[in-house]
N, C-alpha and C positions, 0 to 999 in steps of 0.2 A: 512754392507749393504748387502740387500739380491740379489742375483743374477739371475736374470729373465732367461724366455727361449730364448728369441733371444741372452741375454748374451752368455748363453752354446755355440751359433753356431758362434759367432766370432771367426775367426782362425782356422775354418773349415774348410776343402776342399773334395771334391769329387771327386774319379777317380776310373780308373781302373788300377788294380794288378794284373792281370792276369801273365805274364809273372815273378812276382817273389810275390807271396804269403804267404811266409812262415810268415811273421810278421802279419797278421792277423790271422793265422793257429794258432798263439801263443796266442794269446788271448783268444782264443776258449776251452771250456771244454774239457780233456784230454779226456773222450771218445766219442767226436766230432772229435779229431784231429785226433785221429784211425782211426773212421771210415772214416777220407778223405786218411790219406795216405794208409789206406786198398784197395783204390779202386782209388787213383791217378794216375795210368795206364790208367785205363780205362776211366776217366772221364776227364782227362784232355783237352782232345779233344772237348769236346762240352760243357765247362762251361766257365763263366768268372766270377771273383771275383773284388766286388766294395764295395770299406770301403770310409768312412770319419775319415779323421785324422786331428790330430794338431799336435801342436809341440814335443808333446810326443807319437806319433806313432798311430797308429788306435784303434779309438775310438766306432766304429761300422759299419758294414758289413756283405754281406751274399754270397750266390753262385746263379748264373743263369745258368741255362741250357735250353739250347736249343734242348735236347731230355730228354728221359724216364730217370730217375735217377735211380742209383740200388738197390737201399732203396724202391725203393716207385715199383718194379718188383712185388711182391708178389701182389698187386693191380694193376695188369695192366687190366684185365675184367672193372675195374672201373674209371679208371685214363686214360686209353688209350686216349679217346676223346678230351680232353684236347693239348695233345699232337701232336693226328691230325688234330685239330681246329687253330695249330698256338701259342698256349698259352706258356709261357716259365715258365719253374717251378723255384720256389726260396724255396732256401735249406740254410741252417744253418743260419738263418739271428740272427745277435748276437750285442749287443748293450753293452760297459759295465757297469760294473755296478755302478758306481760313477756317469754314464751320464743316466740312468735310467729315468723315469719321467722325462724326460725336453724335448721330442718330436723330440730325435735324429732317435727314430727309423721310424717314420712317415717321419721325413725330408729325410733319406736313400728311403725309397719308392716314396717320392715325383721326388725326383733327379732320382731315377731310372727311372721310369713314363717320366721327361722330357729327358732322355736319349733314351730311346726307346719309341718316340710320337705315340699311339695309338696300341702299344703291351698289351696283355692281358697276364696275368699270372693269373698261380694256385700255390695253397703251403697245405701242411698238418702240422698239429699240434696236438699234443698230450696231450698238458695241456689246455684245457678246460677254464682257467683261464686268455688264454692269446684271446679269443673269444673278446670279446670287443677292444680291441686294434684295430683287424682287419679289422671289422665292422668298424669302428673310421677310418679307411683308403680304406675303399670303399670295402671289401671283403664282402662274402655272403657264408654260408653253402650250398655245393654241394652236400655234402655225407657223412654219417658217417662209417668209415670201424670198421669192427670189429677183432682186432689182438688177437694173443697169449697175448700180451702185454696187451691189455685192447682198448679203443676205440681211433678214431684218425678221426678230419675232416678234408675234402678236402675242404678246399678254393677257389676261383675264383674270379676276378674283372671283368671280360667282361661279357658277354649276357648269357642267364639263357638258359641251353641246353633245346632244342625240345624235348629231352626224359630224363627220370630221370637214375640216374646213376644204373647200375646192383648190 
């Protein structure tokens, strides 16, 4: 018998792990989980971490922050506004991959969304491919930055800024 999507989300639960993270950190691609204990000093302070787990530990998750992230410093002429508009950024959001396609990662944003009623957030992405998804959850192209790396867009769900990003 095939397994539907409301199947996947029985035995779901939603919370926050802030206070002890590491089992979602272990999920996460090794040079994700660098780059958080690289800079786990400093960001501990203004992020909170929220997965959906089952019985077998967390199944998907990401980070919220409530300031400027240090990854995303190098754009701050562009991303500042965001930040001082209230917006909270979300970082690493990681779904895995057995639970892919079946709307864990929309249901995380959803739960998020009803967690902080009427909070705006932004997020950047760098695979282009993952654009539809976002859209699919209410996000809109703010900005495209252009890195060393290659291109990267800023995200947002709330109100379309009065001026276009620098």
């Amino acid at each position: 018998m095939e397994r539907t999507h409301a199947d996947v989300l029985v035995g779901m639960h939603f919370h926050e792990i802030t206070d002890a993270p590491q089992d979602f950190f272990e999920i996460l691609p090794i040079e994700w989980q660098q780059d958080i204990t690289d800079q786990w000093l400093e960001i501990e302070s203004y992020l909170r971490v929220f997965i959906i787990e089952n019985e077998n530990g967390p199944q998907a998750g990401g980070l919220v922050f409530d300031q400027m992230p240090p990854d995303m410093r190098l754009h701050t002429h562009a991303c500042q506004q965001w930040v001082d508009k209230g917006f909270f950024y979300l970082g690493y959001i990681w779904v895995n991959e057995s639970y892919r396609s079946r709307k864990l990662g929309s249901q995380w944003i959803s739960y998020l969304r009803n967690h902080y009623p009427g909070q705006n957030f932004w997020l950047s992405i760098e695979d282009i491919e993952l654009l539809p998804f976002y859209e699919k959850n209410g996000f809109f192209v703010a900005d495209v930055l252009h890195t060393p790396a290659g291109m990267e867009w800023v995200l947002v769900d709330g109100p379309i800024p009065m001026k276009p990003c620098v």
